[in-house]
C-alpha positions in Angstrom: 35.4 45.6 113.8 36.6 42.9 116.5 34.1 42.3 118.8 35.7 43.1 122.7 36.1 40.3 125.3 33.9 41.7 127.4 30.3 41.5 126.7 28.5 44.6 126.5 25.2 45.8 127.8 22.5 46.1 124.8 20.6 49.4 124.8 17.1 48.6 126.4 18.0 45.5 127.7 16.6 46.1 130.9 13.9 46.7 129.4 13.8 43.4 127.4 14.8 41.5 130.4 11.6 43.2 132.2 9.3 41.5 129.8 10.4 38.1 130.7 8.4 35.9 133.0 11.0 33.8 135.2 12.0 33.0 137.9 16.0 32.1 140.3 17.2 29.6 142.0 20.0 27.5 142.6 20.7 24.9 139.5 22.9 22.3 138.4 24.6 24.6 135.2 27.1 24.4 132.8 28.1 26.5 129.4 30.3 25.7 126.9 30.8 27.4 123.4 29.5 26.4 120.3 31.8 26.8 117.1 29.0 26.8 114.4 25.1 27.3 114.3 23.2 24.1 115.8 21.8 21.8 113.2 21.0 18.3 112.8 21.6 17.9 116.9 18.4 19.9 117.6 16.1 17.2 116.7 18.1 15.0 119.0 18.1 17.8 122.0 14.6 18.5 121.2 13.7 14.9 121.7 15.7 14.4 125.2 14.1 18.5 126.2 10.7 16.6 126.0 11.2 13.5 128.0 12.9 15.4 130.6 10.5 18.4 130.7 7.7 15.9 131.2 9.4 13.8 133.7 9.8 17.0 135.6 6.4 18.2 135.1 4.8 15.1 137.1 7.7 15.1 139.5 6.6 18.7 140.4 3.4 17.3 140.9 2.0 16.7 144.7 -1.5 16.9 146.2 -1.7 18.5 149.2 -4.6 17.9 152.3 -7.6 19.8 151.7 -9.0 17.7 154.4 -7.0 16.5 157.7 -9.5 14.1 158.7 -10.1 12.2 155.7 -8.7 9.2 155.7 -8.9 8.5 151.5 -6.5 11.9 151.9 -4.3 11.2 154.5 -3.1 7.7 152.6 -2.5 9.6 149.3 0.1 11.8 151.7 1.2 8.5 153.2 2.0 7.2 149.5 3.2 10.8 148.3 6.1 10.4 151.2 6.9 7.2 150.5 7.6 8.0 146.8 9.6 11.0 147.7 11.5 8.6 149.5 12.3 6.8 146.1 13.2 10.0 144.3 15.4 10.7 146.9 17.1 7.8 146.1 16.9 7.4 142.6 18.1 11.0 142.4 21.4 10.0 144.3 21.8 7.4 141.9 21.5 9.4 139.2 24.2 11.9 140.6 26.2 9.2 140.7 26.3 8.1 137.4 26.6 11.4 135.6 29.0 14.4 135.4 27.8 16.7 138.4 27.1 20.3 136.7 28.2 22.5 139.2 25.0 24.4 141.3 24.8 28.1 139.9 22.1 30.8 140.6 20.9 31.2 137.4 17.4 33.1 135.8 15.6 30.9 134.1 12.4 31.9 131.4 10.9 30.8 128.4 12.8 33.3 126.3 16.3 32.5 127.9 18.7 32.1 131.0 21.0 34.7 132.7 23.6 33.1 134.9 26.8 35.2 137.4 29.8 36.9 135.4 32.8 38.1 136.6 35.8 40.3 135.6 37.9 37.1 136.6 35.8 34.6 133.9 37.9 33.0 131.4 37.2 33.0 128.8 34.6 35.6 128.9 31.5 35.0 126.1 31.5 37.4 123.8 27.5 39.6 122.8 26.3 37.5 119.6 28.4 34.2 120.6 26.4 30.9 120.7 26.5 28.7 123.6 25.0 25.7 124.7 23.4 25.3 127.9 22.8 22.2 130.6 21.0 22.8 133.0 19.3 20.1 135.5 15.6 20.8 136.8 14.8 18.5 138.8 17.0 15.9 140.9 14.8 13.2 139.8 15.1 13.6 136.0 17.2 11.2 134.5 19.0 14.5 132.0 19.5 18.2 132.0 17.4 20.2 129.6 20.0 21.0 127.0 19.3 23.9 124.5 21.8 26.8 122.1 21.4 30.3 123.5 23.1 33.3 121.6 24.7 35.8 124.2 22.6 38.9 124.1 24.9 41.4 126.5 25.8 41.6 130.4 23.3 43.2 132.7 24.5 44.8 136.2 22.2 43.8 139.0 22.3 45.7 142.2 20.6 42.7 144.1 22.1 39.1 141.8 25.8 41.1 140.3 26.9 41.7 137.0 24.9 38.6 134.7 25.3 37.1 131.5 21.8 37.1 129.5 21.3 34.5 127.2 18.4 34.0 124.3 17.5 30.7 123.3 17.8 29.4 120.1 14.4 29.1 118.8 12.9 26.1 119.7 10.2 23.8 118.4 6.3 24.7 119.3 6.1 21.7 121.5 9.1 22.1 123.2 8.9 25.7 123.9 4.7 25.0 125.5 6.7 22.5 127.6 9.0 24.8 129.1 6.6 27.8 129.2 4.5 25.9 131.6 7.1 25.0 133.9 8.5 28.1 134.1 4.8 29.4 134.7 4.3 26.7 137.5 7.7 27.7 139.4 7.1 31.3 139.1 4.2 31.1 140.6 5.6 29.0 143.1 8.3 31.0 144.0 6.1 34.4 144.2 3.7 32.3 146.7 7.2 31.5 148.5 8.2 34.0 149.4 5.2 35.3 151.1 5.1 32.0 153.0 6.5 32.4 156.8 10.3 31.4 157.4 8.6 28.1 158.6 6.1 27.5 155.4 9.4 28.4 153.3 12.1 25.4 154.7 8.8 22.8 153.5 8.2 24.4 150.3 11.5 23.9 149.3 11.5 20.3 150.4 8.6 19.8 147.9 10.6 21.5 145.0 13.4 18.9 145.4 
């Protein structure tokens, strides 16, 4: 039997999807389709996944004041905004030199990534088809995490819109710890976000860039 164009929504997906500890926002992202099953590249994916994942993992990093008044504290902040400063620019730079993936609000988790669909999507990835995935955490990091994910269905969204859903290609036990704890760290960010004031919420997402 042909498979249809349009992907279609697995039985207990929602379910599935429930179970996956994430979080959204706003990344570079791109997609393309892959014609055979990964091989000999996911060494070489693997190896760039790590270096990026840990670049990101210290440029996530920043102490905050637990003390105003001390002064040992207040230079650390002083040095902490200077380097942002640096990342700033060394993220520009970056931008620069490389092929901008287009910002998409995509759902990221250890399992896999969901990212918008439309009728008007061409071609439209078909449930079972294997793709591979960019996407850029971090402005500072010098690539995108880069990984195969095999197309699992569509899921309609009242709140994010009809989604593509996305399971990644298994991945090596270091590289999947990696990942697990940076989507652990952002989820928890994002939950403490959002109870933040309107105020508290503009800074935190300074920080995150």
């Amino acid at each position: 039997m042909q498979a249809s164009a349009r992907p279609q929504r697995q039985q207990g997906m929602t379910e599935l999807l429930d179970q996956w500890l994430g979080y959204r926002d706003r990344m570079p992202f791109a997609q393309a389709p892959i014609t055979a099953p990964p091989g000999w590249q996911l060494e070489r994916w693997q190896e760039q996944n790590l270096r990026t994942l840990h670049t990101v993992s210290v440029l996530d990093e920043r102490r905050h004041l637990t003390d105003p008044d001390d002064i040992l504290e207040k230079e650390i902040e002083r040095l902490h905004r200077k380097l942002d400063v640096v990342l700033e620019l060394l993220g520009s730079l970056l931008q620069r030199q490389q092929t901008l993936l287009p910002l998409t609000p995509v759902r990221l988790s250890r399992e896999g990534i969901a990212w918008p669909w439309s009728e008007s999507d061409q071609p439209s990835p078909q449930q079972g088809a294997l793709l591979l995935v960019q996407v850029g955490l971090h402005a500072g990091a010098p690539q995108p995490f880069v990984w195969p994910v095999q197309v699992i269905g569509v899921q309609h969204d009242p709140a994010a819109g009809a989604e593509i859903y996305g399971r990644f290609w298994p991945m090596p036990e270091a590289q999947a710890a990696a990942l697990e704890r940076l989507i652990f760290t952002r989820h928890r960010r994002s939950v403490a976000v959002t109870r933040l004031p309107d105020s508290g919420r503009e800074d935190a997402h300074k920080l995150k860039k």
